[in-house]
VOKOLMI-164221 format. One record per residue: x, y, z of N, C-alpha, C, O, CB in turn; residue in three letters. Coordinates in Angstrom, 3 decimals, padded with zeros to 6 digits. Glycine has a CB too. Layout:
{pt {X, Y, Z}, {X, Y, Z}, {X, Y, Z}, {X, Y, Z}, {X, Y, Z}, ala}
...
REM end
This chain:
{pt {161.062, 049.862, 100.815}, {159.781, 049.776, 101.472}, {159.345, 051.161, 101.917}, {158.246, 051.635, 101.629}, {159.841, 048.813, 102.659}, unk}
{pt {160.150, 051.698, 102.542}, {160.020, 053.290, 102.891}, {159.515, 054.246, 101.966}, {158.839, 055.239, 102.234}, {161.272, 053.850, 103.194}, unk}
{pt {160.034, 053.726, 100.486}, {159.233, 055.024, 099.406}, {158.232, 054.415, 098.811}, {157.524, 055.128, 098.100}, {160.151, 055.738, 098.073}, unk}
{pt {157.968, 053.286, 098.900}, {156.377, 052.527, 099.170}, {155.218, 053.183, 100.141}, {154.033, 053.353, 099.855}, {156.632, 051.023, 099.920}, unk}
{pt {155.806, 053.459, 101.205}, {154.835, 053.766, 102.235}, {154.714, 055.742, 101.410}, {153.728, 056.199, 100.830}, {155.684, 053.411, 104.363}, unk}
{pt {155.794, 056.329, 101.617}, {155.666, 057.496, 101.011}, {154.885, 057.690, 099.888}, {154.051, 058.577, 100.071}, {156.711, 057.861, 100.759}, unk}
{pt {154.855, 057.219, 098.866}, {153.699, 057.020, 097.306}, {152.230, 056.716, 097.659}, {151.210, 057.156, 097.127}, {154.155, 055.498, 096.193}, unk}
{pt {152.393, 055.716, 098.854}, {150.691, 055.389, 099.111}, {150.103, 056.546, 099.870}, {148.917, 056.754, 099.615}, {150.360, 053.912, 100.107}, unk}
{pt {150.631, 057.291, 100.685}, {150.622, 058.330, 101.469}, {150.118, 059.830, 100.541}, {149.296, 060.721, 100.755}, {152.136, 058.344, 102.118}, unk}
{pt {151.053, 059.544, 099.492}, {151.018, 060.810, 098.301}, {149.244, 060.479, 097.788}, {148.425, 061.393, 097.883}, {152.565, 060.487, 096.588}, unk}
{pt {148.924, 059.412, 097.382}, {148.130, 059.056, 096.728}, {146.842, 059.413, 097.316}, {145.904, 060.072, 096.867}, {148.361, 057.898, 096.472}, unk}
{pt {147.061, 058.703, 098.647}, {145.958, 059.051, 099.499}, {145.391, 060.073, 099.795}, {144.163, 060.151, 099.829}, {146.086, 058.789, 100.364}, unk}
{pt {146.373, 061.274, 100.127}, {146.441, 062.459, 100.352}, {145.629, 063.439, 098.839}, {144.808, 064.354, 098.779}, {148.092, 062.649, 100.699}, unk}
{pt {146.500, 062.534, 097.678}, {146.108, 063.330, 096.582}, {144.740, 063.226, 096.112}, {144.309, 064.187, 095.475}, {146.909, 063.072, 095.555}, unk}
{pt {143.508, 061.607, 096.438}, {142.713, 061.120, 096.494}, {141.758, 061.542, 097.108}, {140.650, 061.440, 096.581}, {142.966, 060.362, 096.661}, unk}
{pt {141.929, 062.323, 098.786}, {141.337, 063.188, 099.526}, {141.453, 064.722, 099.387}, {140.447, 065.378, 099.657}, {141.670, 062.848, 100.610}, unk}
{pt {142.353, 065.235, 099.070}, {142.531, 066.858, 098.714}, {141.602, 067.174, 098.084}, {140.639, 067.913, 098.293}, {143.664, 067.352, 097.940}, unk}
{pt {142.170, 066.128, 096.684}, {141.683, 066.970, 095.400}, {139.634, 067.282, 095.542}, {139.121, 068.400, 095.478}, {142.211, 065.705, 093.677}, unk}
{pt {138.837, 065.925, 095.738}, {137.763, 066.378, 095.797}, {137.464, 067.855, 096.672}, {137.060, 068.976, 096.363}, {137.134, 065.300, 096.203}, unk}
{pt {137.910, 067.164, 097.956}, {138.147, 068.783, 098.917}, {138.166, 070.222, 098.211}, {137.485, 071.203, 098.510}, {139.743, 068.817, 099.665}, unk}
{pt {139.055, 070.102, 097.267}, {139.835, 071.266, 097.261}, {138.638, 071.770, 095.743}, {138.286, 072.946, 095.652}, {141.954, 070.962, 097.038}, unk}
{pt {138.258, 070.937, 094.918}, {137.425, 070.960, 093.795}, {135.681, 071.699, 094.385}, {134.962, 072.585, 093.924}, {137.404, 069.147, 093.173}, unk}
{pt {135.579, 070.856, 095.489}, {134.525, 071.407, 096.468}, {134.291, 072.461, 096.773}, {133.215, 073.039, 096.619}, {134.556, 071.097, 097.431}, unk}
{pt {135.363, 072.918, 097.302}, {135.633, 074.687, 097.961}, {135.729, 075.224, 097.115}, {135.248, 076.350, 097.244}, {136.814, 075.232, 098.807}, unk}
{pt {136.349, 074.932, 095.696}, {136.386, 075.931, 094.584}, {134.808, 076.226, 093.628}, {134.531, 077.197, 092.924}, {137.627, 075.296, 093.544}, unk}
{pt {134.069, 075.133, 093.898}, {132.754, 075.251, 093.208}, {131.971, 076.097, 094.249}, {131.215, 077.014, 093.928}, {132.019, 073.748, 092.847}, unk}
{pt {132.283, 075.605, 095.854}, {131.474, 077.101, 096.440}, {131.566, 078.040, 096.559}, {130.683, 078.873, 096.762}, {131.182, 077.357, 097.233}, unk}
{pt {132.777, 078.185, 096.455}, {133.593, 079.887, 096.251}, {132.987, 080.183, 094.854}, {132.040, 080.968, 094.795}, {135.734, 079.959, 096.148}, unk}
{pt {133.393, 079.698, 093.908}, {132.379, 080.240, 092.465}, {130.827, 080.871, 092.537}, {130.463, 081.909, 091.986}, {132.088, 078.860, 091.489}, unk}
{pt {130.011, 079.979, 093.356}, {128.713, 079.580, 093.807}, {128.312, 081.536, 095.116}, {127.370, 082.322, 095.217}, {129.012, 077.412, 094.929}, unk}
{pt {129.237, 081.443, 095.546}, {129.177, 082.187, 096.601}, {129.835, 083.738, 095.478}, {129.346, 084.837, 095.737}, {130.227, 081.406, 098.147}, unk}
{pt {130.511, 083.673, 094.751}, {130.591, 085.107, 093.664}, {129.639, 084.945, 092.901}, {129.157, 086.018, 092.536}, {131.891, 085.370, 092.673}, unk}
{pt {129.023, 083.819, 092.388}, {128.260, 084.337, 091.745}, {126.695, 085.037, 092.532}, {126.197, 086.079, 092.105}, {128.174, 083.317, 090.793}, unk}
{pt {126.231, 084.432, 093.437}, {125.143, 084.937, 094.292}, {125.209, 086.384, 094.773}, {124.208, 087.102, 094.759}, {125.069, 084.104, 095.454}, unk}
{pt {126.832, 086.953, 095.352}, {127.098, 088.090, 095.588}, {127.340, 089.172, 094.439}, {127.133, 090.376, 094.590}, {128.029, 087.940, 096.335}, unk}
{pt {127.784, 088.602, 093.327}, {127.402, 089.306, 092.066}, {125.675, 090.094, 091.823}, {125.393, 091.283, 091.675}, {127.639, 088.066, 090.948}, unk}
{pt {124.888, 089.028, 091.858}, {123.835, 089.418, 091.511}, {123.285, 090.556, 092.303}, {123.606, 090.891, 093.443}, {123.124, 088.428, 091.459}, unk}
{pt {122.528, 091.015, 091.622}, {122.201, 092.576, 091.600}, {120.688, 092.217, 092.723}, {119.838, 091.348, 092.527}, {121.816, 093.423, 089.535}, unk}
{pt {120.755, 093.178, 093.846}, {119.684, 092.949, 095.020}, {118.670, 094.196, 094.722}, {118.985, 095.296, 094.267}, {120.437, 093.025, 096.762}, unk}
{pt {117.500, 093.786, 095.060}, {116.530, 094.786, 095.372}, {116.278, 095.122, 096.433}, {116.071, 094.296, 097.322}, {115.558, 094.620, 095.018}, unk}
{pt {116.218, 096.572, 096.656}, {115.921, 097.132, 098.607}, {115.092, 098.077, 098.217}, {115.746, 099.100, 098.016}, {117.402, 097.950, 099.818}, unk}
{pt {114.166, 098.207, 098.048}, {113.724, 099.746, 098.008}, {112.884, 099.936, 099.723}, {111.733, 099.664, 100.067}, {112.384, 100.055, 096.353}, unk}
{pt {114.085, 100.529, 100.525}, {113.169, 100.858, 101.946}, {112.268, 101.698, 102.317}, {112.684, 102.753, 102.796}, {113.760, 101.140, 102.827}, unk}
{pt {111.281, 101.561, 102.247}, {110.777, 103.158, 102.629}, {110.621, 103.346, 104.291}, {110.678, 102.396, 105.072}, {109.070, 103.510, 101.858}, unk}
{pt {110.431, 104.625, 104.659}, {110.928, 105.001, 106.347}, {109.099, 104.851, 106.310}, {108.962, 104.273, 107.388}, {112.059, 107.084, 106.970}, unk}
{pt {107.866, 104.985, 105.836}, {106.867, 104.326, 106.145}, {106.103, 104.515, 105.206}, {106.078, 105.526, 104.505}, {106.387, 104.534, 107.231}, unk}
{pt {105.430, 103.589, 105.110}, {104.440, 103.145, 103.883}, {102.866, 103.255, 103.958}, {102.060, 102.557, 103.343}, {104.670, 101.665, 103.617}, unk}
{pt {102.567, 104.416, 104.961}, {101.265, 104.379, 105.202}, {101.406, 105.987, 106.180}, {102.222, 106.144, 107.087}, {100.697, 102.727, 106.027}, unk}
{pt {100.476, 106.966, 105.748}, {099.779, 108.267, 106.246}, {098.569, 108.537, 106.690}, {097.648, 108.488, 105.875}, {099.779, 109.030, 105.479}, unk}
{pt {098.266, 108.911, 108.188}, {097.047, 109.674, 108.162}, {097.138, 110.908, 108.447}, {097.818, 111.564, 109.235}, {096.159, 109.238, 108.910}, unk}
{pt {096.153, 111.185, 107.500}, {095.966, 112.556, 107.418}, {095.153, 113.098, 108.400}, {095.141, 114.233, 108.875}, {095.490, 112.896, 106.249}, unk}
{pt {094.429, 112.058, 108.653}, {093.491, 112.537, 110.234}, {092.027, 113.507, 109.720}, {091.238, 113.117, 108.859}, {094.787, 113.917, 111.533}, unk}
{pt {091.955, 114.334, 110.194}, {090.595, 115.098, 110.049}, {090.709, 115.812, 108.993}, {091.351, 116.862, 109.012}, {090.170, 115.991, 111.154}, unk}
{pt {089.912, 115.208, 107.558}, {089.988, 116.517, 106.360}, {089.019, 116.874, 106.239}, {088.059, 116.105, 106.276}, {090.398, 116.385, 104.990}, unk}
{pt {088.884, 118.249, 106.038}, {087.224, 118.754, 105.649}, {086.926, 118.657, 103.922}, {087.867, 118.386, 103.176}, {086.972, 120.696, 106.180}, unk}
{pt {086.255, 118.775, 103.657}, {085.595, 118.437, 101.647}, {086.324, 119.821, 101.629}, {086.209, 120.682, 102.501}, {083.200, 118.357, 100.905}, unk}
{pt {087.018, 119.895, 100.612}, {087.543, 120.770, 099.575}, {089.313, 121.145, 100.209}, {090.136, 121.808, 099.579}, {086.334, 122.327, 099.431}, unk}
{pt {089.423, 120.836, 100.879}, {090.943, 120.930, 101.580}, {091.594, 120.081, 100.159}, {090.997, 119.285, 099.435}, {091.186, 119.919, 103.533}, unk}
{pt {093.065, 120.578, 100.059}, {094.454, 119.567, 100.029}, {095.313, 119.645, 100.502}, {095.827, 120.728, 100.783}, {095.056, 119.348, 099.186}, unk}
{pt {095.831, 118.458, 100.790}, {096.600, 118.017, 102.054}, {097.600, 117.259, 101.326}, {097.404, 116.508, 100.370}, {095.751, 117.114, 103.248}, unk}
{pt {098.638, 117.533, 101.865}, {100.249, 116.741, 101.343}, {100.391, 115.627, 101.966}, {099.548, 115.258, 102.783}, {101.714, 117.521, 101.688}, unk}
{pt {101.586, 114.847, 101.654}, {102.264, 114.214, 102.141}, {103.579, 113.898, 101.617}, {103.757, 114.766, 100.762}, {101.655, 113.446, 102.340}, unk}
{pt {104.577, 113.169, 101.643}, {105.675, 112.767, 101.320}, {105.947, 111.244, 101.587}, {105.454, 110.925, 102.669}, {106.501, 113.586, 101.904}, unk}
{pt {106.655, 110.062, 100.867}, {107.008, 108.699, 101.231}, {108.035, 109.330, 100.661}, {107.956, 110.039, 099.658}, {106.334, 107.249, 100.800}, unk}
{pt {109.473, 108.972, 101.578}, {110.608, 108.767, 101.251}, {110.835, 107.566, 101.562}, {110.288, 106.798, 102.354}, {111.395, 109.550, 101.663}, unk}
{pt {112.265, 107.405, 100.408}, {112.755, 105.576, 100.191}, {114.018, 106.085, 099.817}, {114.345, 107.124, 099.243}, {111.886, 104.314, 098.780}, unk}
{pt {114.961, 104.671, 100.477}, {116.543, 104.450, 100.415}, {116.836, 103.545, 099.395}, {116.513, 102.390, 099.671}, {117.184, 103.885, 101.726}, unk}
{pt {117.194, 103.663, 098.629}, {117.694, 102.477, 097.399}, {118.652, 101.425, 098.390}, {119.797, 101.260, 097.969}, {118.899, 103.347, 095.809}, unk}
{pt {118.392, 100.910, 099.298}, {119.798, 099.930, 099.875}, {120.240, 098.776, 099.314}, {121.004, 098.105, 100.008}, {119.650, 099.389, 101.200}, unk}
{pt {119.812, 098.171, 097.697}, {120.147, 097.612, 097.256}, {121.280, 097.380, 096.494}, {122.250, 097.710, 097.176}, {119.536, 097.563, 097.094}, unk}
{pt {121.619, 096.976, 095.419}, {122.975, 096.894, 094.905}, {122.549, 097.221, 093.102}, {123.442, 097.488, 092.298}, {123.793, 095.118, 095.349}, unk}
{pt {121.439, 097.161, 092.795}, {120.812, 097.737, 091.456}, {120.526, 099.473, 091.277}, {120.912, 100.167, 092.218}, {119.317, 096.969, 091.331}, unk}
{pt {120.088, 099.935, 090.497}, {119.382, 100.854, 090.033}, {117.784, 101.075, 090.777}, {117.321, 099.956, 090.998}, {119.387, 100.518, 088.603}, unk}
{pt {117.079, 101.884, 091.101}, {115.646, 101.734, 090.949}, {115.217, 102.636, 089.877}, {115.824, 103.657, 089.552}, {114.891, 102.019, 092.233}, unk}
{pt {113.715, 102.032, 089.140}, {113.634, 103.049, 088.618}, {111.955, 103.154, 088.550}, {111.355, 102.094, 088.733}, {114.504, 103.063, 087.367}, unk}
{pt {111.545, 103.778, 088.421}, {109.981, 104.052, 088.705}, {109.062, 104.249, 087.200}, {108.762, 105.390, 086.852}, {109.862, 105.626, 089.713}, unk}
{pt {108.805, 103.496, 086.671}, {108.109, 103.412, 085.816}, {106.381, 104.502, 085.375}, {105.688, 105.163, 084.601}, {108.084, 102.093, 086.095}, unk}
{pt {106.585, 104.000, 086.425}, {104.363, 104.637, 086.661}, {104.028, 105.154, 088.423}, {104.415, 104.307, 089.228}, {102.700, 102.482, 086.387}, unk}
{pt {103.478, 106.212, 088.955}, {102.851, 105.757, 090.368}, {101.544, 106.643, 090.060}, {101.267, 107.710, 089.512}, {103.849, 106.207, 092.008}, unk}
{pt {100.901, 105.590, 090.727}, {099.096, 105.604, 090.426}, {098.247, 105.877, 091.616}, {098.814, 105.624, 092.678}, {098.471, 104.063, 089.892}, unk}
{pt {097.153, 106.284, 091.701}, {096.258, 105.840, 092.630}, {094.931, 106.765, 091.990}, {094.792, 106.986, 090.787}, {096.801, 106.139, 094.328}, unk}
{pt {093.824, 107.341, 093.272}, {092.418, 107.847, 092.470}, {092.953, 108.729, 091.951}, {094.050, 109.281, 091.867}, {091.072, 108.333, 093.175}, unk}
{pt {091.403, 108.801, 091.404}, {091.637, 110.736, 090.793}, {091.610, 112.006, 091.264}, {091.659, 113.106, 090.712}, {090.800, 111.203, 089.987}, unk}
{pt {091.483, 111.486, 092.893}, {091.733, 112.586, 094.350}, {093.084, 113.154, 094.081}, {093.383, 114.347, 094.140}, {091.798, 111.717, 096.106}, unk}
{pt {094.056, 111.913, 093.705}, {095.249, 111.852, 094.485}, {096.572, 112.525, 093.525}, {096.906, 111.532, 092.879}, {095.484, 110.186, 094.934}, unk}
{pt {097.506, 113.674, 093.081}, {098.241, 113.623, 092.374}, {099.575, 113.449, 092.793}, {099.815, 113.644, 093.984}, {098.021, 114.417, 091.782}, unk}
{pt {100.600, 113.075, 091.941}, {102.223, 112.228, 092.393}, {102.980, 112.531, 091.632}, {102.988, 112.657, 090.407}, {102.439, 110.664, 092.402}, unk}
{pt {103.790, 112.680, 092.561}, {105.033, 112.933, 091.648}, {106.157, 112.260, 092.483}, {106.267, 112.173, 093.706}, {105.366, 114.644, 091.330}, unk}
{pt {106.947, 111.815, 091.503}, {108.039, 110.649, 091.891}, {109.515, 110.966, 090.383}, {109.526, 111.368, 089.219}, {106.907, 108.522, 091.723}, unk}
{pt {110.550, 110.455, 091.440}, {111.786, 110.508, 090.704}, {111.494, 109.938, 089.169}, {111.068, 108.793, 089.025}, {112.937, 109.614, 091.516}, unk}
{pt {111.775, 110.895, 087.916}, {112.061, 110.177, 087.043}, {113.060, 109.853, 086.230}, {113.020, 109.514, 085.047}, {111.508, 110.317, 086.622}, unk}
{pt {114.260, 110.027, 087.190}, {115.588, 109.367, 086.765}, {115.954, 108.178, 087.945}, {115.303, 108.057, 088.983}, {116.894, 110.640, 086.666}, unk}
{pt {116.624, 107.691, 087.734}, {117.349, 106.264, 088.244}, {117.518, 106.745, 089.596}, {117.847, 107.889, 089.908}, {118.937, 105.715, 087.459}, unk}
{pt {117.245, 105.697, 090.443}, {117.810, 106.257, 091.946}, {119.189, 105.139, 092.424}, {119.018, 104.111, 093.078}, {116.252, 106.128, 093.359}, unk}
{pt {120.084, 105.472, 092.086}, {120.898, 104.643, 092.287}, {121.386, 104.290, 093.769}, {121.211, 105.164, 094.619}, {121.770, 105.009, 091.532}, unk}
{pt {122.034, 102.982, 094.187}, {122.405, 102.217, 095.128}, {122.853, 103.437, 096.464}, {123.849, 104.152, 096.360}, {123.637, 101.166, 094.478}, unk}
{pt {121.871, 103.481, 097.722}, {122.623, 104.406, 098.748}, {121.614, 105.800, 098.700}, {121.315, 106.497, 099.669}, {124.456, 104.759, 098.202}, unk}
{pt {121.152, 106.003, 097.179}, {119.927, 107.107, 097.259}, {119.056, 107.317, 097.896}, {118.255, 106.472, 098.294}, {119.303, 107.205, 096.550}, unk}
{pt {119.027, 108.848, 098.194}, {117.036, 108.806, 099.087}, {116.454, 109.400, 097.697}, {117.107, 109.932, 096.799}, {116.495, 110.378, 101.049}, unk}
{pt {115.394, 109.227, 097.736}, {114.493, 109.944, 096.265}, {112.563, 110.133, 098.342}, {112.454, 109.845, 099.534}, {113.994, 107.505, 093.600}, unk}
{pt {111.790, 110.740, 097.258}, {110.900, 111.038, 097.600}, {109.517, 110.723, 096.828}, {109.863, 110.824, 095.651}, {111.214, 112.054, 097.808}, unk}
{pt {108.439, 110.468, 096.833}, {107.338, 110.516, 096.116}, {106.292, 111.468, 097.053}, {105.963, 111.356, 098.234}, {106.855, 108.989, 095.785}, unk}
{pt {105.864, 112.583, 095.875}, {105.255, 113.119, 096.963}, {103.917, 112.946, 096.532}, {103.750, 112.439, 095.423}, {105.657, 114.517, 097.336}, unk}
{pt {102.336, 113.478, 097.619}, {101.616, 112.746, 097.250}, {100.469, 114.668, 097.998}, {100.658, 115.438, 098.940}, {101.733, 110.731, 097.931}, unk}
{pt {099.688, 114.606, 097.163}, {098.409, 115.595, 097.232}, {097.466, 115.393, 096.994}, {097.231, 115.359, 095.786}, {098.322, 116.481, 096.707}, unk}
{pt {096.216, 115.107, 098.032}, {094.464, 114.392, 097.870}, {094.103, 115.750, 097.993}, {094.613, 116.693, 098.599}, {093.587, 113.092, 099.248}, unk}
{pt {093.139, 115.634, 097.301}, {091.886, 117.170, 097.573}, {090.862, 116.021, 097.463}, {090.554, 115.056, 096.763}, {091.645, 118.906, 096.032}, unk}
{pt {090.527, 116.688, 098.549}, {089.264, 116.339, 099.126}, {087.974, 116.388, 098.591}, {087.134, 115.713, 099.186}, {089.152, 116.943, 100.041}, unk}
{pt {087.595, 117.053, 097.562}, {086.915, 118.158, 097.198}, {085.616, 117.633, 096.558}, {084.591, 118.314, 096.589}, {087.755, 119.049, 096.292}, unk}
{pt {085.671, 116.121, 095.836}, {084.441, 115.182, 095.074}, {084.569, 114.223, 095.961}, {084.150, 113.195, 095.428}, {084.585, 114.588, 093.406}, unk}
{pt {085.000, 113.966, 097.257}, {084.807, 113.156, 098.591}, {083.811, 113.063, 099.482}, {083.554, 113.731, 100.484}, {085.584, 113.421, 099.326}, unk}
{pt {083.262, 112.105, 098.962}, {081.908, 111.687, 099.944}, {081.707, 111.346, 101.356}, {080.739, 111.651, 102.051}, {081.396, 110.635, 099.518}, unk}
{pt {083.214, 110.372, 101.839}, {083.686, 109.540, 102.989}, {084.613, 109.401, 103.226}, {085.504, 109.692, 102.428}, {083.476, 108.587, 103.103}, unk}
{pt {084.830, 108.972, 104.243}, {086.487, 109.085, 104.973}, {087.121, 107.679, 104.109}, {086.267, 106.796, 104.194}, {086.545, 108.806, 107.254}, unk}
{pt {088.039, 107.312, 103.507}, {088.750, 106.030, 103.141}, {090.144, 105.893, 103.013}, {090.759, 106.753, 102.383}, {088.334, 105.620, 102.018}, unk}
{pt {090.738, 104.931, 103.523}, {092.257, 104.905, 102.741}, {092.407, 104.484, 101.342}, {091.802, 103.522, 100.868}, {093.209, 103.947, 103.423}, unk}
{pt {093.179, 105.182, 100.733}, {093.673, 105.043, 099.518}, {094.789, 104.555, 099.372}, {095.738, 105.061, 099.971}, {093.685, 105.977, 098.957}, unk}
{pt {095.045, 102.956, 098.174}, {095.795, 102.535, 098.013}, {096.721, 103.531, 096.932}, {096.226, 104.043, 095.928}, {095.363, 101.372, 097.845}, unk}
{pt {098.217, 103.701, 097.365}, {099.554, 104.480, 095.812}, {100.170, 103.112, 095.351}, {100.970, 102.546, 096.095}, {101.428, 105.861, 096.524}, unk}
{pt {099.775, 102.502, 093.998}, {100.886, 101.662, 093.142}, {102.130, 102.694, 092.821}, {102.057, 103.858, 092.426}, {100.174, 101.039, 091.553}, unk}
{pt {103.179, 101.980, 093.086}, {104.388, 101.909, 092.771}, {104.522, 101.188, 091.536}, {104.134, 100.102, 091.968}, {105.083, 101.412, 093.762}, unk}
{pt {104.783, 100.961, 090.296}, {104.972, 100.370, 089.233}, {106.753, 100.424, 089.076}, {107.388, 101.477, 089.030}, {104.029, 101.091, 088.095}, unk}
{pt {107.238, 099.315, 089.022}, {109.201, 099.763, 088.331}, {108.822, 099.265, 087.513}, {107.771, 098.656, 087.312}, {110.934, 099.198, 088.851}, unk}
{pt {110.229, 099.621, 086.556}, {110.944, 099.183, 085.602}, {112.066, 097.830, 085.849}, {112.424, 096.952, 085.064}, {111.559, 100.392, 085.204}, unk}
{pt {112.441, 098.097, 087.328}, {112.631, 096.615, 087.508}, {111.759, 095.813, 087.572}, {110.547, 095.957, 087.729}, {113.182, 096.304, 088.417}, unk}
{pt {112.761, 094.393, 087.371}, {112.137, 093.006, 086.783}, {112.565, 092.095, 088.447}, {113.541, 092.334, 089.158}, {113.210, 092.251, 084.872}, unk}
{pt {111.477, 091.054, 088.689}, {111.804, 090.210, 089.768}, {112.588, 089.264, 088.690}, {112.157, 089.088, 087.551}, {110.441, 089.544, 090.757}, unk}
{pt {113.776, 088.686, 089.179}, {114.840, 087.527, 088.349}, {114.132, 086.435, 089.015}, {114.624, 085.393, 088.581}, {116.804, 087.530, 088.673}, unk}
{pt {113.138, 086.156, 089.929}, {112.524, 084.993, 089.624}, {111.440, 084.336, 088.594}, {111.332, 083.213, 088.101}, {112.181, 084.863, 090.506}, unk}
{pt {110.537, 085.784, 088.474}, {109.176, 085.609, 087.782}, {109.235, 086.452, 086.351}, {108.382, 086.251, 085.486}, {107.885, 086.214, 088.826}, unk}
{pt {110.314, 087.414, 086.171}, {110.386, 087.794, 085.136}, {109.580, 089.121, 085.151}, {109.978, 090.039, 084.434}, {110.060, 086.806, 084.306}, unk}
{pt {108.409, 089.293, 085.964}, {107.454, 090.382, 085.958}, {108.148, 091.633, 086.580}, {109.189, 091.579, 087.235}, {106.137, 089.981, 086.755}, unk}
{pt {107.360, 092.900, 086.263}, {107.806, 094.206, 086.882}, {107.673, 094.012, 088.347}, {107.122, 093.027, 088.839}, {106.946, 095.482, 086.391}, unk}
{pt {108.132, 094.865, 088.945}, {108.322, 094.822, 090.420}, {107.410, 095.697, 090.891}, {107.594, 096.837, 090.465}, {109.688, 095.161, 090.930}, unk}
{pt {106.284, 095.539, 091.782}, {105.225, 096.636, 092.399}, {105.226, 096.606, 093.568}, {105.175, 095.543, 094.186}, {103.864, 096.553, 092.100}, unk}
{pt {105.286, 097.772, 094.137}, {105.712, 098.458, 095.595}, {103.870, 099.277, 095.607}, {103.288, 099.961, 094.765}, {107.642, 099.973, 095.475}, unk}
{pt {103.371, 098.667, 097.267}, {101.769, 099.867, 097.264}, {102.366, 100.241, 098.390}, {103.093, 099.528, 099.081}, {099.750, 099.298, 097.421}, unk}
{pt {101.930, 101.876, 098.680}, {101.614, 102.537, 099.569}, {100.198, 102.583, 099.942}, {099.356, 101.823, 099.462}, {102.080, 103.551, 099.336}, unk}
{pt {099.931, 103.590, 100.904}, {098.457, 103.984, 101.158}, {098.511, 105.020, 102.330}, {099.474, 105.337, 103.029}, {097.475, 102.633, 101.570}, unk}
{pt {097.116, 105.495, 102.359}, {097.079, 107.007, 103.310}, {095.490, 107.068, 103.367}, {094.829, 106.812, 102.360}, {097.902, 108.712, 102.422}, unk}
{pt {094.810, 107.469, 104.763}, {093.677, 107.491, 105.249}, {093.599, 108.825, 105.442}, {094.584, 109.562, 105.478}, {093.451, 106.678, 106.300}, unk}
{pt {091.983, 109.328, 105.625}, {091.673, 110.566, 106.024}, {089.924, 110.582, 106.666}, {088.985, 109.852, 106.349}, {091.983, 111.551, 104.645}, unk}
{pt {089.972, 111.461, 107.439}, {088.315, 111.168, 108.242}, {087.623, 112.774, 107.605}, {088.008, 113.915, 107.860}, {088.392, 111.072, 110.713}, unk}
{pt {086.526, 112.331, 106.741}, {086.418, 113.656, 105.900}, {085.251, 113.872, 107.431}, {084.741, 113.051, 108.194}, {085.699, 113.623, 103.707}, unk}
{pt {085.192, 115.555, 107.338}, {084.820, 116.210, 107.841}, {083.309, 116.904, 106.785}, {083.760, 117.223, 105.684}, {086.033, 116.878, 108.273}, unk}
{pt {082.450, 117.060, 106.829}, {081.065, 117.646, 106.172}, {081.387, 119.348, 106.018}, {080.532, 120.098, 105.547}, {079.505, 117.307, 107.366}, unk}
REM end
């Protein structure tokens, strides 16, 4: 009777583990695979400049710096804005932990009015939800002066 009770005991035990134990192993899988995947961070320390008082024909700088804090590559495809505005941006990979810079120069100079100007960011990364490129805008104001 005693190794009766012991076998039903085994059974039971083996009946309750195993799903248990099948469970934890599909979230542990579940949980490498999520931490596998490759993250996007591109931080920038700020995403917006004024330039404050420009007079017509001035150019005036600026700089956006960004931290790659993700776990991918970044990589910068295109950065755009008017025909005030010229850019220059990393054109190699900024890898995971990087600072890179985009720097940015308006002349003033065919400026009628004070406005902010939107900077597209264009990557080469892809969002893994939508499949599309990834676009990052900046922007920067100025109060033109006559």
């Amino acid at each position: 009777m005693r190794l009766g009770h012991s076998i039903t005991r085994f059974i039971f035990l083996i009946a309750f583990t195993v799903p248990f134990t099948m469970s934890w192993a599909q979230k542990t899988d579940d949980y490498s695979a999520v931490k596998a995947e490759k993250v996007f961070n591109m931080d920038f320390e700020r995403r917006y400049h004024d330039f404050g008082k420009v007079k017509r024909g001035d150019k005036v700088t600026t700089q956006f710096s960004f931290t790659n804090k993700g776990t991918e590559d970044i990589e910068i495809e295109l950065v755009s804005a008017c025909e005030c505005t010229t850019l220059d941006w990393p054109r190699k990979a900024v890898k995971p932990g990087e600072k890179a810079v985009i720097d940015v120069v308006f002349d003033s100079t065919e400026k009628e009015e004070s406005e902010t100007i939107e900077i597209d960011i264009n990557l080469k990364n892809r969002d893994p939800k939508t499949g599309y490129p990834r676009l990052e805008i900046l922007s920067y104001s100025y109060e033109l002066v006559l």
